[in-house]
C-alpha positions as CSV (number, residue, x, y, z in Angstrom):
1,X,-46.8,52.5,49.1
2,X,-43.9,54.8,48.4
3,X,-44.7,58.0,48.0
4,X,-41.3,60.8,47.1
5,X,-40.9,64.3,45.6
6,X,-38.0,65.9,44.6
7,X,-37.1,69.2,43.5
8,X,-34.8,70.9,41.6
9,X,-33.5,74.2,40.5
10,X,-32.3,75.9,37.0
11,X,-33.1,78.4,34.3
12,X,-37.1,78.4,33.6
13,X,-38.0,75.4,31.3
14,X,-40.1,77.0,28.3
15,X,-43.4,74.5,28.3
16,X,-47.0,75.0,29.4
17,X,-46.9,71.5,31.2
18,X,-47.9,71.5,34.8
19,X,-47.6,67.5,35.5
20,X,-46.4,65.4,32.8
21,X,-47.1,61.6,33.9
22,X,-44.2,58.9,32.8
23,X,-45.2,55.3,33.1
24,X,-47.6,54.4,35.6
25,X,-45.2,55.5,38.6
26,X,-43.3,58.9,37.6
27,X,-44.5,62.4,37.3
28,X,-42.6,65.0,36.3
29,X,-43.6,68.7,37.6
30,X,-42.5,71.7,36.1
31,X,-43.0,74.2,39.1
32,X,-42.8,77.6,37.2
33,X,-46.1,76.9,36.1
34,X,-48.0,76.7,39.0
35,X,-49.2,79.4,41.8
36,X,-48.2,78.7,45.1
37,X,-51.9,77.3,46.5
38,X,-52.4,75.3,43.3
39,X,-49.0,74.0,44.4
40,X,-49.4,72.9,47.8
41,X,-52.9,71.0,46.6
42,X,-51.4,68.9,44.3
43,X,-48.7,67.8,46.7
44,X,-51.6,67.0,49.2
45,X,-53.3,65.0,46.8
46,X,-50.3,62.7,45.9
47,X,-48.1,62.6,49.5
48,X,-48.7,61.6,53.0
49,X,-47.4,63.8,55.3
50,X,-47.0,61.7,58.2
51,X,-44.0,63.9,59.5
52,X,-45.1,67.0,58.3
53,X,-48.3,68.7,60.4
54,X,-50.8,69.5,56.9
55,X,-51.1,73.2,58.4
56,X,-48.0,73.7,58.3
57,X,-47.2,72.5,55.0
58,X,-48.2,76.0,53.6
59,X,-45.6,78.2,55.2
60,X,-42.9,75.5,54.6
61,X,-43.6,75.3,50.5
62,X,-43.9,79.4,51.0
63,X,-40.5,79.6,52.4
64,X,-38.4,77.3,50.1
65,X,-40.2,79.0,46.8
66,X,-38.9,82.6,48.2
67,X,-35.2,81.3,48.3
68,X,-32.3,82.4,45.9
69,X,-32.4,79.1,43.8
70,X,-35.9,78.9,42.9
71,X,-36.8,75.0,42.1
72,X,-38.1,75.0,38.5
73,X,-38.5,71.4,38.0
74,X,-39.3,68.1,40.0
75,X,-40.2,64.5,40.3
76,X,-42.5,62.7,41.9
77,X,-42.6,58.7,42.3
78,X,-45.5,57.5,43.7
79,X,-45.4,53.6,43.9
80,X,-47.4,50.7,45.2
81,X,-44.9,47.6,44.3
82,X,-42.3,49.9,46.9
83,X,-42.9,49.5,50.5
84,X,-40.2,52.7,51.3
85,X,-38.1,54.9,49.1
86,X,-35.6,57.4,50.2
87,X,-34.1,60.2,48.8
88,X,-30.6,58.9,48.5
89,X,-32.1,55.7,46.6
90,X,-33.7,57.5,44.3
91,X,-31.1,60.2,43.3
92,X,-28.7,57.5,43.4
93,X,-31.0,56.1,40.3
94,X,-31.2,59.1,38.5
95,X,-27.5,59.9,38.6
96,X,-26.4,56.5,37.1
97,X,-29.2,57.0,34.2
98,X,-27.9,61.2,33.8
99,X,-24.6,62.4,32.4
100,X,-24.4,64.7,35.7
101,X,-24.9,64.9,39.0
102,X,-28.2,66.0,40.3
103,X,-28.4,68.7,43.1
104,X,-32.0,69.1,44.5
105,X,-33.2,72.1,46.2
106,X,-35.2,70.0,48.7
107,X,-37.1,66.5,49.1
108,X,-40.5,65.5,50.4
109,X,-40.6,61.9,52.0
110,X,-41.5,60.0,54.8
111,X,-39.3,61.8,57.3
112,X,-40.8,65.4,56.2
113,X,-39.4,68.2,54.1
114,X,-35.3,67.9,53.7
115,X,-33.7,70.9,52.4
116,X,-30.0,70.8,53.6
117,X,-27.8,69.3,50.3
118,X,-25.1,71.8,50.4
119,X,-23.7,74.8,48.9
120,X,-24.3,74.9,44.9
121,X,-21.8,76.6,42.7
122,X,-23.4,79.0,40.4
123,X,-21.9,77.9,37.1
124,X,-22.3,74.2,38.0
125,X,-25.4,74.4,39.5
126,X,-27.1,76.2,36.5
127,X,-25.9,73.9,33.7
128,X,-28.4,71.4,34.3
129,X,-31.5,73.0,32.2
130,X,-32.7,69.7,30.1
131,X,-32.7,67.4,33.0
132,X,-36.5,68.0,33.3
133,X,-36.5,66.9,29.9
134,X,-34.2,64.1,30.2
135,X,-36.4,62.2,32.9
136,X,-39.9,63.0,31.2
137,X,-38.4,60.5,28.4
138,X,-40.3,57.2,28.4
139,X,-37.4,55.5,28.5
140,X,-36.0,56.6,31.8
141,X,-39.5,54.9,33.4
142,X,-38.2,51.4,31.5
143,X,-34.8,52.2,33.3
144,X,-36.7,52.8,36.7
145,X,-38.9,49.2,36.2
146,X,-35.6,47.8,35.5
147,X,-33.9,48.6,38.2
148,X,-36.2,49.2,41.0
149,X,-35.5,45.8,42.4
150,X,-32.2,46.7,43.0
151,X,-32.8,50.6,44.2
152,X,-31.7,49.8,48.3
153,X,-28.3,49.0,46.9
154,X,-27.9,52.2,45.6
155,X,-28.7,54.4,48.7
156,X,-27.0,53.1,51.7
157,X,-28.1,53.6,55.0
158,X,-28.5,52.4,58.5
159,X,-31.3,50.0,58.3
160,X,-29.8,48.5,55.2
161,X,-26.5,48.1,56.6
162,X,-28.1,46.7,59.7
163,X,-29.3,44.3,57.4
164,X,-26.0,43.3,55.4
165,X,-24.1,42.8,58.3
166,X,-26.3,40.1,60.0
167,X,-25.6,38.0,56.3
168,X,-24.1,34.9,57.3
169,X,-22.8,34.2,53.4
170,X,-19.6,35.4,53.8
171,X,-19.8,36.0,49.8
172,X,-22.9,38.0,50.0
173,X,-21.8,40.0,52.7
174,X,-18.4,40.7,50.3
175,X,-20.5,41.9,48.4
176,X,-23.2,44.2,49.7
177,X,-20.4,45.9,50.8
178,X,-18.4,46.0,47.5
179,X,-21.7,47.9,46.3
180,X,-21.3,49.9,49.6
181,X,-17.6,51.5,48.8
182,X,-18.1,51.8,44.8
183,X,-21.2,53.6,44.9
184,X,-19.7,56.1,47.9
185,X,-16.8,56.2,45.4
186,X,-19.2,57.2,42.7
187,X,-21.2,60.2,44.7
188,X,-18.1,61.1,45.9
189,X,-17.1,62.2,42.1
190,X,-19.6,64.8,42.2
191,X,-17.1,67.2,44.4
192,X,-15.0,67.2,41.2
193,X,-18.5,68.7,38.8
194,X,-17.9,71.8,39.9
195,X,-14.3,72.3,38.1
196,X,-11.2,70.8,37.1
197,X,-8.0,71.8,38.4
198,X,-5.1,71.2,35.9
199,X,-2.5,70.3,38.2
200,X,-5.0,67.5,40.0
201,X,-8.0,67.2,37.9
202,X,-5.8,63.4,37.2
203,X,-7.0,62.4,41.1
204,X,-10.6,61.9,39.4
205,X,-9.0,58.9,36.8
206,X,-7.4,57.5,40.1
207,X,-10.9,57.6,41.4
208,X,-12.8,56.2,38.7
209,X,-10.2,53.3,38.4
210,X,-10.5,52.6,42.1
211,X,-14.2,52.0,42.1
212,X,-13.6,49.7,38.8
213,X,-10.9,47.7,41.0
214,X,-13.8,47.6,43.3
215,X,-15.9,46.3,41.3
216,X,-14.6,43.5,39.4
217,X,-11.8,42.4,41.3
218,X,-12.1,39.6,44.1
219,X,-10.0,40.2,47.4
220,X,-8.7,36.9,47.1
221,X,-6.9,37.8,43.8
222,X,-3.4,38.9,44.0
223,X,-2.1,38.1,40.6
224,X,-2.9,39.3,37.0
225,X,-5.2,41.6,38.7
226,X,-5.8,44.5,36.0
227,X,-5.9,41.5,33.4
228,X,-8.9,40.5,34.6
229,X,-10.6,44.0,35.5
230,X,-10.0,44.4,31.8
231,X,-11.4,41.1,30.5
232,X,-14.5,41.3,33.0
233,X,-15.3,45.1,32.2
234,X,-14.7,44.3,28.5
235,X,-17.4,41.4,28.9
236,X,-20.0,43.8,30.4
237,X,-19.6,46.6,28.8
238,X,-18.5,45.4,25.0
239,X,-22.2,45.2,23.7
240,X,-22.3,49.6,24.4
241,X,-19.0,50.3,23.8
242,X,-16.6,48.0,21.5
243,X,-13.6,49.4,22.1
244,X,-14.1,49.4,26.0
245,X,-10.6,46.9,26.7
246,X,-8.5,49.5,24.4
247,X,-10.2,52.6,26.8
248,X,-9.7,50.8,30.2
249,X,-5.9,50.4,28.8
250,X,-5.9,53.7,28.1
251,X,-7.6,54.7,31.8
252,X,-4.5,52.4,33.6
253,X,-1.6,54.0,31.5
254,X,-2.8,57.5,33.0
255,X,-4.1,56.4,36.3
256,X,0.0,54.8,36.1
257,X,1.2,58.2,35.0
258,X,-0.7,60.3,37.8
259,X,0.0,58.2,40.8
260,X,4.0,57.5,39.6
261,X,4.6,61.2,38.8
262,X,5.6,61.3,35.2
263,X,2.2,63.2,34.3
264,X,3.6,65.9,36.6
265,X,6.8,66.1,34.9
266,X,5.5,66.4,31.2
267,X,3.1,68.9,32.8
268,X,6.0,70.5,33.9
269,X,7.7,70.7,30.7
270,X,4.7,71.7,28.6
271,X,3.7,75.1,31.0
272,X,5.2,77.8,29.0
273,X,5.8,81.4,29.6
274,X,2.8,83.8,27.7
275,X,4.8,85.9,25.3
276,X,2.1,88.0,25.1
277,X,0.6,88.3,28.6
278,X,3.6,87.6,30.4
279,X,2.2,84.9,32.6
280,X,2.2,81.1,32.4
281,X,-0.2,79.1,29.8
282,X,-1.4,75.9,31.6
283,X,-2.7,73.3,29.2
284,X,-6.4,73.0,30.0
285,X,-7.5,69.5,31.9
286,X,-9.1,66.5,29.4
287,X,-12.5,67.3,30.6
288,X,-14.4,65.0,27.6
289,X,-11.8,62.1,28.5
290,X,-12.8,62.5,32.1
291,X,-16.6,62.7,30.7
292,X,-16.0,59.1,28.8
293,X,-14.5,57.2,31.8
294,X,-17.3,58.6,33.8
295,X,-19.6,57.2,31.7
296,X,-18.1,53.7,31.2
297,X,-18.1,54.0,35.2
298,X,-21.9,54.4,35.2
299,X,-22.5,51.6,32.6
300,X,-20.2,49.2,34.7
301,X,-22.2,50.3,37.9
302,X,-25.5,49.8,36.3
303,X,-24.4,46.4,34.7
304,X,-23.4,44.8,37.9
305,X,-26.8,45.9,39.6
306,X,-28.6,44.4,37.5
307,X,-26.3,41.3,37.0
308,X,-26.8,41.4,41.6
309,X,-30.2,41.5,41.7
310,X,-30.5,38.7,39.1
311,X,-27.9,36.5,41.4
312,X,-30.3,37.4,44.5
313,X,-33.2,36.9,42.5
314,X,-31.7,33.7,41.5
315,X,-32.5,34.2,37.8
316,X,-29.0,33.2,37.7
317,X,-27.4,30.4,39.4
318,X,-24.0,29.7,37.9
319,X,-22.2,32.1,40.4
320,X,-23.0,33.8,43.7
321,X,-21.1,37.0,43.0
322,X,-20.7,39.3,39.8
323,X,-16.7,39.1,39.3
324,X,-17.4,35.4,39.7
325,X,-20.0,35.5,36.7
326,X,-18.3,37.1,34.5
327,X,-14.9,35.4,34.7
328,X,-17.1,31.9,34.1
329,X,-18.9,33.9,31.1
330,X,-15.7,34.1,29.7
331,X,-15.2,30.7,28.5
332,X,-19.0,30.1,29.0
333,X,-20.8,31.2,25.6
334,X,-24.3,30.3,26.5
335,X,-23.8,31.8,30.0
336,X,-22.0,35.0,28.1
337,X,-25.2,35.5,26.0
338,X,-27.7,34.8,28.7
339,X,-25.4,38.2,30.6
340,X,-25.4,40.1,27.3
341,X,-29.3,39.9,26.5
342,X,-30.1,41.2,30.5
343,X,-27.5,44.0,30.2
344,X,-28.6,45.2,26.3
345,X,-32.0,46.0,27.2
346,X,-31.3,48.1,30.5
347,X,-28.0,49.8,28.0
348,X,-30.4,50.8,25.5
349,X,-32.2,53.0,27.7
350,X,-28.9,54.9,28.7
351,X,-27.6,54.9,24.8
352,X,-30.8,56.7,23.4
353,X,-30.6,59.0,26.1
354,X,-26.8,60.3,25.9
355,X,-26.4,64.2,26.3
356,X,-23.8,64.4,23.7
């Protein structure tokens, strides 16, 4: 039985909900509506505190409600079919199926009460008001079931690697540790949430094409390599977005133009001197551009974790890795729509969804 609450933080949530179940494994709490003993009751009732003395459960919930942020919101999975579920798993989940990055306030799980996640910028820390609503949706518990099987992949840590490195498929091990570096690559894009510089805000395209490199590409290939990124990420992602090989184009020109220096020089050329205030107007950075590779990032990422766990699972058996797959699915048409039919049902959870 797993048992895992997290909390988070932003403006008050207007609703009279308390606990608002989703599915048969997903709760989501809206903590401005409780008092503080009500509180600490209904977390007894749902969590084992094996690391956490229950006495002193009271003055811990006491302290972390009197802090600065104050956590309006939370979620709580409690499930049978899951022998362990950390924190980093989870949030991992939830920030592939939201548009941002998810900052809690602190965790309950196995190893106690966690509170340490960082310093939180005001501006980006309060933009997240409808993510309470975002998870209560119905289909984010679909996207959960869906996924589940594949969860450990998308929280690394010790035991897991432990595990991974005593593989002896040399291809499987490539590959748990392709999921390793992409999905560090992809938490690591959440230092660039908090703004955009417009001299470097260019470094987060470099990024984003990086972990798609990581992704679809196979060590052994040193020719015609961004051909095929584009003909592999065009066959997992066409069914959401159809003009995905025209965008991942696009992405390479810039990523070309950032890491060669000509974006610097037209930069260069198009700062001009304010007339009216006297100092330099810098163009502001392509903050919905960087929004839309983000998200064809967190399709891809979601695609291929699926498409892994099916490969593990052995619901497929054509190839034992994903890039593998999808080059055969390109000349493959009953393999192409076998893929397609697994990746439009888990898409269609993350296409109603959308923020924007």
């Amino acid at each position: 039985m797993a048992t895992l609450f997290i909390a988070f933080g932003g403006r008050k949530i207007e609703t009279k909900d308390k606990i608002v179940p989703n599915g048969e494994n997903i709760e989501i709490w809206y903590l401005c509506n409780f008092k503080k003993d009500e509180l600490i009751e209904e977390l007894k009732k749902r969590i084992v505190f094996n690391k956490v003395p229950e006495k002193e459960l009271p003055a811990k919930i006491e302290a972390l409600l009197a802090q600065d942020a104050k956590p309006t919101w939370g979620i709580l999975i409690n499930d049978a079919s899951v022998s362990d579920l950390r924190c980093s798993e989870m949030l991992g989940l939830m920030n592939l199926y939201a548009q941002n990055f998810l900052e809690p306030l602190f965790t309950i799980e196995y190893v106690g009460i966690l509170t340490d996640f960082g310093v939180r910028d005001a501006h980006f820390y309060w933009g997240h008001e409808g993510d309470a609503q975002h998870f209560r949706d119905v289909h984010f518990a679909s996207f959960y079931e869906q996924l589940k099987p594949a969860i450990e992949y998308v929280g690394f840590n010790a035991d897991n690697m432990t595990r991974w490195l005593s593989e002896k498929d040399k291809e499987k091990k490539c590959e748990y540790f392709r999921l390793f570096i992409a999905l560090g690559l992809f938490n690591a894009l959440q230092r660039n949430g908090r703004g955009k510089d417009p001299f470097l805000y260019f470094q987060e395209i470099v990024d984003i094409a990086t972990i798609f490199e990581t992704l679809l590409t196979q060590p052994d290939e040193k020719t015609e390599v961004t051909y095929r990124l584009k003909k592999r990420a065009t066959l997992l992602l066409q069914g959401a977005f159809p003009d995905i090989e025209k965008e991942i184009s696009s992405l390479y020109s810039k990523r070309s133009d950032f890491v060669h220096g000509s974006y610097f020089a037209s930069l260069a050329k198009s700062i001009k001197l304010s007339e009216k205030y006297g100092f330099p107007e810098v163009p502001l950075p392509e903050i919905d551009l960087l929004d839309l590779y983000r998200k064809y990032l967190r399709f891809t990422l979601i695609g291929y974790l699926l498409l892994f766990q099916k490969i593990k699972s052995r619901e497929i058996l054509e190839e034992n890795t994903v890039p593998l797959l999808l080059e055969k699915a390109l000349l493959d048409l009953k393999l192409r729509k076998k893929i397609s039919e697994y990746l439009g049902e888990v898409f269609s959870f993350l296409k109603i969804n959308e923020y924007s």
